[in-house]
N, C-alpha and C positions, 0 to 999 in steps of 0.2 A: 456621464454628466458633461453638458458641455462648458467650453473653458468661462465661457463669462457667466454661468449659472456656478460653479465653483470659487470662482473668486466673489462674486457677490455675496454667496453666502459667510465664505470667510471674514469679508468685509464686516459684515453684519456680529457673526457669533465672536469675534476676538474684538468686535468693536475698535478696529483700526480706521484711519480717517482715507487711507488709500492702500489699493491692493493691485498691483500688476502682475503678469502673466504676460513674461518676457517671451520674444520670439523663441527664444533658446529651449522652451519647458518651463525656464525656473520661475517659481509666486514666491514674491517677498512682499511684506505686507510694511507700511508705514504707519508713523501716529504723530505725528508734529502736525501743526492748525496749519490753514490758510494751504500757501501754493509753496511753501518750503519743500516739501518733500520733491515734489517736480522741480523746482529752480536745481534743486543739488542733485538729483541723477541726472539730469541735462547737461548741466555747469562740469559734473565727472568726464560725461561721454555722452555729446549730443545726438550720434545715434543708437543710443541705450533702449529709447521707444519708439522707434524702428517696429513697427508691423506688430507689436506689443496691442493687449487687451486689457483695458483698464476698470477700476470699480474703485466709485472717491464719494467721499460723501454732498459735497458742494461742487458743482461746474459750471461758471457764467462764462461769458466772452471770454475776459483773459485765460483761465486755463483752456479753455477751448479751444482758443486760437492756437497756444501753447503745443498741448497736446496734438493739434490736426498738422504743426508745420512738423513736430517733432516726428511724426510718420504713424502715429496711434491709429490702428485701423478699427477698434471697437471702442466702446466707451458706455457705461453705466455711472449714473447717479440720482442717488436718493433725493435730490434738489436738483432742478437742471432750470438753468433760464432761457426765456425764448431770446435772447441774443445766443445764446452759445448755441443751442438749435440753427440759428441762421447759417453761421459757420459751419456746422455739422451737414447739413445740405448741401453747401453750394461747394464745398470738397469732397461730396461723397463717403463722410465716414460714417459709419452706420452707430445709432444711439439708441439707448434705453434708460427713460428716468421713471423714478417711484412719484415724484412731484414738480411738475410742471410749476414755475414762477416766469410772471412779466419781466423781473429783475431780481438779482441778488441783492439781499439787506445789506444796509453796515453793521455792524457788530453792535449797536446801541438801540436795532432795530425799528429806527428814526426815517431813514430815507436809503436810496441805493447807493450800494459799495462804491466808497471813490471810486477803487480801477475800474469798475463796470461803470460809471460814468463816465471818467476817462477818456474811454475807446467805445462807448455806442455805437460811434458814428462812423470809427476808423472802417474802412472796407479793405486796406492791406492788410492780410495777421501775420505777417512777415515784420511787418512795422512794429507789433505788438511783442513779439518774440524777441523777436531784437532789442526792445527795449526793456525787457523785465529778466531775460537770461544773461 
């Protein structure tokens, strides 16, 4: 099976909110909401997702951005916004989502997530990295 059909599915059956598939071999799976799980293996050791294959339930711009400077070369999510798609592109890292969104919601599911309003329009994600890590 290959590495990002395994973590997806672990994703899915243990119902964790993010599942990596470190360069090293190792799958550790997360369950904290939003982008905590990423700020704190970052903030540990920022090159942690280094060449790493990722599977998260939610991915708009900001983790995307996130993800693509932190060196993430795959990425899956059950949600994916066409901002993080953009990112995904114009870096070359190769994506797969179960549902395509214009934007991520905010939690009240009223209008779009502050940080994905935020930075729409940011084109550095260095800028964005730098400023949530």
């Amino acid at each position: 099976m290959a590495k990002l059909e395994e973590i997806k599915e672990i994703l899915h059956q243990k119902k964790a909110s993010l599942v990596v598939a470190y360069e090293n071999g190792e799958i550790k799976e997360y369950y904290q909401n939003r982008m905590k799980d990423i700020k704190e293996i970052l903030q540990e050791n920022p090159n942690a997702l280094k060449n790493a294959i990722i599977a998260d339930k939610v991915i708009g711009k900001v983790a995307g951005s996130i993800l693509t400077v932190a060196g993430v070369k795959e990425i899956y999510s059950d949600v994916m916004s066409q901002y993080a798609i953009s990112v995904f592109e114009e870096n070359h890292v190769k994506y797969e989502y179960e549902n395509l969104v214009e934007y991520i919601q905010n939690n009240d599911k009223t209008g779009m997530c502050p940080m994905e309003n935020k930075y729409k329009d940011e084109k550095d994600i260095t800028v964005i990295y730098d400023d949530m890590i």
